[in-house]
N, C-alpha and C positions, 0 to 999 in steps of 0.2 A: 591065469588071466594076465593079459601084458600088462604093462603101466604104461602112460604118456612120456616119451621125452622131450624134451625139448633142446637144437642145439641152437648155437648163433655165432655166427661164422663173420666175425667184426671185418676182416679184410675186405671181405666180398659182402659188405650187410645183409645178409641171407640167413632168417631165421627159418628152421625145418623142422618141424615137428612132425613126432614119427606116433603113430596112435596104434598100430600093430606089427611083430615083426614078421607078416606075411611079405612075399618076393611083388615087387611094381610088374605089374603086367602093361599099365597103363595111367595115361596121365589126363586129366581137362584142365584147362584153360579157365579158371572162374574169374577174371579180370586178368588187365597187363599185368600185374605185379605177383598174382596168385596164382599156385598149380594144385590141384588137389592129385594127389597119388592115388592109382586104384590097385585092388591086386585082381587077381583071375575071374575072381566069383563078382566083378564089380562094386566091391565094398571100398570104403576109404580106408586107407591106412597109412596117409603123410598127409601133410600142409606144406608147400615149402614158396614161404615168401621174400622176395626181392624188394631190394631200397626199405629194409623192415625195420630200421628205427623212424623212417618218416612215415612210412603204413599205422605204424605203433602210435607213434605221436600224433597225428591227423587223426586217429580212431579215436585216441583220448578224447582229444581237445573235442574233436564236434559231440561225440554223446556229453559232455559237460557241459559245454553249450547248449545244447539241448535240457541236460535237469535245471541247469540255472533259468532256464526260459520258462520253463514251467511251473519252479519255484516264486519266480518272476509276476506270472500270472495268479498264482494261489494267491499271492501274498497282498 
């Protein structure tokens, strides 16, 4: 079984994460900043995302935003 890697390529802020080491056949577009790698059989086997400490940090912050708001509500 593979494992996950993950790299991050601080020059180019591009984190890529590799989830099999089957060969890219193909790539989709799942937003500007995201590509998902496919290989042959159409499965996933990369993530590789651009401007990925603001991707990183925007991900954070709004689902935070988000428990605090609900907590917000509970409370």
């Amino acid at each position: 079984m593979n494992k996950t890697r993950m790299t991050y390529f601080k020059e180019e802020d591009i984190l890529h994460i590799v989830i099999s080491n089957e060969k890219e056949a193909n790539s989709i577009e799942l937003s500007p900043n995201i590509t998902a790698e496919i290989d042959e059989k159409g499965e996933l086997i990369g993530i590789e995302i651009l401007d990925a400490s603001s991707f990183i940090r925007d991900s954070i912050l709004e689902s935070s935003q988000a428990k605090i708001l609900e907590f917000k509500k509970a409370g």
